[in-house]
C-alpha positions in Angstrom: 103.1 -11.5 184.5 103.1 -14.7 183.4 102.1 -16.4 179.8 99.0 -18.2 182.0 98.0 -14.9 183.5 98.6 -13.1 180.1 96.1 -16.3 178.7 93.4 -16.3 181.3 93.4 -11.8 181.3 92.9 -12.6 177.6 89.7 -14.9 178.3 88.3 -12.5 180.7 88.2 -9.9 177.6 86.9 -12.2 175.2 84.0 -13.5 177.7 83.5 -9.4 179.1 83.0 -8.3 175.4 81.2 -11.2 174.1 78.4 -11.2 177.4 79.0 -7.2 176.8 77.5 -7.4 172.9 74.5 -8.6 173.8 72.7 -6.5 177.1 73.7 -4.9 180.6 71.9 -8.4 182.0 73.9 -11.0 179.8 76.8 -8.3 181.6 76.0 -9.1 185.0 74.3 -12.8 184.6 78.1 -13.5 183.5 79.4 -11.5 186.4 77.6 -14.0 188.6 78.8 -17.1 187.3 82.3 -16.4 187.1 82.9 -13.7 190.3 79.4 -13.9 192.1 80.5 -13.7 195.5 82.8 -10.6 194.8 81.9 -7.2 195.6 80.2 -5.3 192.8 78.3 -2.1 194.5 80.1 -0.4 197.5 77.8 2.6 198.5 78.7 4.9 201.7 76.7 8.2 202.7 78.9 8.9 205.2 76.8 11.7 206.6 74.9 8.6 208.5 77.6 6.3 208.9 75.8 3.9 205.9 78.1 1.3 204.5 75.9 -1.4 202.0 77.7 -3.8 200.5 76.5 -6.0 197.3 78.0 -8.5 195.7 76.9 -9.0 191.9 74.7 -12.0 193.3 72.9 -10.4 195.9 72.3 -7.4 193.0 71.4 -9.6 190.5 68.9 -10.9 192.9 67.7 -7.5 193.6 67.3 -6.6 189.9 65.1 -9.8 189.2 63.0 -9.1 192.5 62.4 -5.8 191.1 61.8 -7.0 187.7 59.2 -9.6 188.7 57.3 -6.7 190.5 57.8 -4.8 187.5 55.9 -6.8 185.0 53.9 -8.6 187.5 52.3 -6.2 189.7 53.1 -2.8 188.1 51.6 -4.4 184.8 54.8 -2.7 182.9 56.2 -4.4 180.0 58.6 -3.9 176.9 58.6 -0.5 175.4 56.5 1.1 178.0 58.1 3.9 179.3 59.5 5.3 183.0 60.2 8.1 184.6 62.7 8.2 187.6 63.2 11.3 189.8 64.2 8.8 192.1 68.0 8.5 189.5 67.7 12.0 188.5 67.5 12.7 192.9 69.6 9.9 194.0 71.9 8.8 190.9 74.5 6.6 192.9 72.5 5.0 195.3 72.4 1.4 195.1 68.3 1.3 194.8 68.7 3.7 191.5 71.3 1.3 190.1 68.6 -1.7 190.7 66.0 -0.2 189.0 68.0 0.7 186.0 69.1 -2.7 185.8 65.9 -4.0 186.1 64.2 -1.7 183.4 66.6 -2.5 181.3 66.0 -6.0 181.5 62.1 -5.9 181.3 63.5 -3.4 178.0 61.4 -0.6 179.6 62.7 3.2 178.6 64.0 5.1 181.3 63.2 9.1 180.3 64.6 11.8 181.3 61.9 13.7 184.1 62.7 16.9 182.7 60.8 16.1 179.1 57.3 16.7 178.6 56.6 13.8 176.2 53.6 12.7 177.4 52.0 10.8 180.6 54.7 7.6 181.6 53.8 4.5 182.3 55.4 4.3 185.5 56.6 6.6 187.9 59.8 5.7 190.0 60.1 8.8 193.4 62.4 8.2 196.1 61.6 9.8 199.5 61.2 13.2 199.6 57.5 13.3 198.5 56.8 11.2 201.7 54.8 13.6 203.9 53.0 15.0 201.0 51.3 11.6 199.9 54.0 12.2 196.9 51.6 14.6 195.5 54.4 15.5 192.7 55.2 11.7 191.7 51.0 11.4 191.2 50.6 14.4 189.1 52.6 13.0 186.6 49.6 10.6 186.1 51.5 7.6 185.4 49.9 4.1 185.5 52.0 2.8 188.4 53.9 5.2 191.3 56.3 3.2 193.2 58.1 5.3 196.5 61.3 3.5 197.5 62.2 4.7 201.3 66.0 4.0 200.2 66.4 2.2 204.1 70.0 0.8 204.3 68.4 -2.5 203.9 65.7 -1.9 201.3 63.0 -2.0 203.5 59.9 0.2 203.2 58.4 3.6 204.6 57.5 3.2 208.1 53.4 3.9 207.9 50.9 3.2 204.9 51.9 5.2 201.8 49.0 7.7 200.3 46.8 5.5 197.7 47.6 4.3 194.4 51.4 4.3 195.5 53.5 1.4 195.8 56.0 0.9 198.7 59.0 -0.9 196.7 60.6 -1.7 200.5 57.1 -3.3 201.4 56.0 -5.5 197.8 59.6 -6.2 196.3 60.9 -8.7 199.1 57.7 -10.8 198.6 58.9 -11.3 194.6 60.3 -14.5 193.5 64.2 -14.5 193.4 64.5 -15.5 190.0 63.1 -13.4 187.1 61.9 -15.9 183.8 60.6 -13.4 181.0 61.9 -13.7 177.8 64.4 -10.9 177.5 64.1 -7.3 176.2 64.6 -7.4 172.8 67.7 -6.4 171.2 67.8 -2.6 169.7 65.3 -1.7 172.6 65.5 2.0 173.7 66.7 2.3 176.9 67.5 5.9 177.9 66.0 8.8 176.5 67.6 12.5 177.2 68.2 15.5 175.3 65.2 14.0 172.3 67.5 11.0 171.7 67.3 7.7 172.7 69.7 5.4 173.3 70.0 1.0 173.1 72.3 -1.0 174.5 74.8 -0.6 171.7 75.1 3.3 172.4 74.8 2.6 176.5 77.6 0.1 176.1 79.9 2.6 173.7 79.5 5.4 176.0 80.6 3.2 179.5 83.7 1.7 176.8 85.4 4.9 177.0 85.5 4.9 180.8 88.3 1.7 180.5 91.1 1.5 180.8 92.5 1.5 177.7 89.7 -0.1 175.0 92.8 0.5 172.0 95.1 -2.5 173.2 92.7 -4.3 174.6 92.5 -3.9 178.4 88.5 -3.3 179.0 89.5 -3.5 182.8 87.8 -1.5 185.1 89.3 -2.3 188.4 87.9 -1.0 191.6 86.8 2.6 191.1 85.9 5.3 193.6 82.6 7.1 192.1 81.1 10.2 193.1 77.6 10.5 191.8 76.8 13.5 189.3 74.6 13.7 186.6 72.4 10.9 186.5 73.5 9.2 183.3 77.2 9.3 183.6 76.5 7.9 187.3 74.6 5.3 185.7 77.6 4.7 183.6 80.8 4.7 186.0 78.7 3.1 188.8 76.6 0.4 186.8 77.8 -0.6 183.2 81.7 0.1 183.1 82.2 -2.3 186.1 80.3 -5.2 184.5 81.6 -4.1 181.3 85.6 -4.3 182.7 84.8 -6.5 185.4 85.5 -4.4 188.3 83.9 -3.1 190.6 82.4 0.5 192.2 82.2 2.3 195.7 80.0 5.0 195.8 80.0 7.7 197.9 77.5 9.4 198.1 76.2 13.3 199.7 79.1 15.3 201.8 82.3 14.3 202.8 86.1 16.2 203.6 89.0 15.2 201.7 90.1 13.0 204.5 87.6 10.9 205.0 87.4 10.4 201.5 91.3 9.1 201.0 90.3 7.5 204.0 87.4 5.2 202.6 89.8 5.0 199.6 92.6 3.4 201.3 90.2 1.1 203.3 88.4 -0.3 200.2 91.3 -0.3 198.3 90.5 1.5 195.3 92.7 0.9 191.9 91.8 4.0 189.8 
């Protein structure tokens, strides 16, 4: 390596960790200056031959399309609080990894479905619920229930959702491109699980220990094959390590043999 490469690795650090102190979206706004064009999100379901591709500014877009609908039409603001069976259900889809990224910019809480705390502000289902008017989304009597159809191309459901339910496919194309709120404030709660929650500081400490090696300094992530799990340490390997180390992720998501796996491996040339 030489001394310029060892100078400008050494820059990419300093800017990761500086953008990196502040919130997930300083992460990726920095991501899209610097590398926008690059793939950051790589999601397969090879089950039906899906293969979405998303560079950090096409997602970026995404996340201020969703925030706008957010806080504009969903009426949801700092410190209100969601509930997502549609991350708990679908953890590594690229849709899930939107709408963290956009909660977490508005500096809305993302809780855990599984805790009884109360009546959320806002209800994100994916689509399982669809031929039952998402009957168990509505019970859980949130001001706003949004459905997302996860279509390879964000698109909606194909008919009229049941009342009081949102389409995201249908409503979230029609948002402006460019989201202009004043940011979350810093310290928010983000993630709540367990009767804790966490900010950005404990978000960003927990997706630190999946680089490289934090000790001497390399906070690289590379380009990571990621096999969704539980829905936080998804949100983690497939979301805030790669803007953290300034990588990148492909997801793959639902069934798949061992060689079609090394397969997609080799073709997307994964580093780690």
């Amino acid at each position: 390596m030489t001394h310029g490469a060892r100078l400008g690795d050494l820059g990419t650090v300093l800017r990761m960790r500086t953008a990196g102190s502040l919130s997930l979206d300083h992460c990726l706004r920095d991501r899209v200056r610097h590398r926008g064009g690059d793939p950051l999100v790589t999601y397969y379901a090879p089950s039906s031959g899906v293969r979405i591709e998303l560079s950090a500014r096409t997602f970026a877009n995404w996340v201020d399309k969703t925030a706008n609908l957010i806080v504009d039409d969903l009426d949801v603001t700092e410190g209100d609080v969601a509930v997502l069976p549609l991350v708990t259900d679908h953890p590594g889809h690229w849709s899930s990894l939107v709408w963290i990224a956009a909660l977490w910019q508005v500096g809305v809480l993302v809780r855990d479905p599984r805790q009884a705390d109360g009546a959320p502000d806002l209800v994100v289902t994916g689509p399982e619920e669809y031929d039952d008017d998402f009957a168990g989304a509505r019970a859980l009597a949130a001001r706003a229930t949004v459905a997302c159809a996860l279509h390879p191309l964000g698109l909606g459901f194909p008919r009229p959702v049941a009342p009081g339910v949102v389409d995201y496919g249908a409503e979230v194309l029609s948002q402006p491109d460019v989201y202009v709120q004043a940011p979350a404030s810093p310290g928010a709660p983000l993630w709540q699980a367990a009767g804790s929650s966490l900010d950005w500081a404990a978000v960003r400490g927990d997706a630190e220990r999946l680089l490289a090696d934090p000790s001497v300094g390399d906070v690289t992530y590379g380009r990571r094959l990621v096999r969704p799990g539980e829905a936080y340490a998804t949100v983690l390997a497939a979301l805030v390590a790669p803007l953290l180390g300034d990588g990148s992720v492909v997801v793959v998501d639902g069934p798949v043999d061992e060689a079609a796996l090394a397969g997609i491996a080799a073709a997307e040339r994964i580093t780690a």
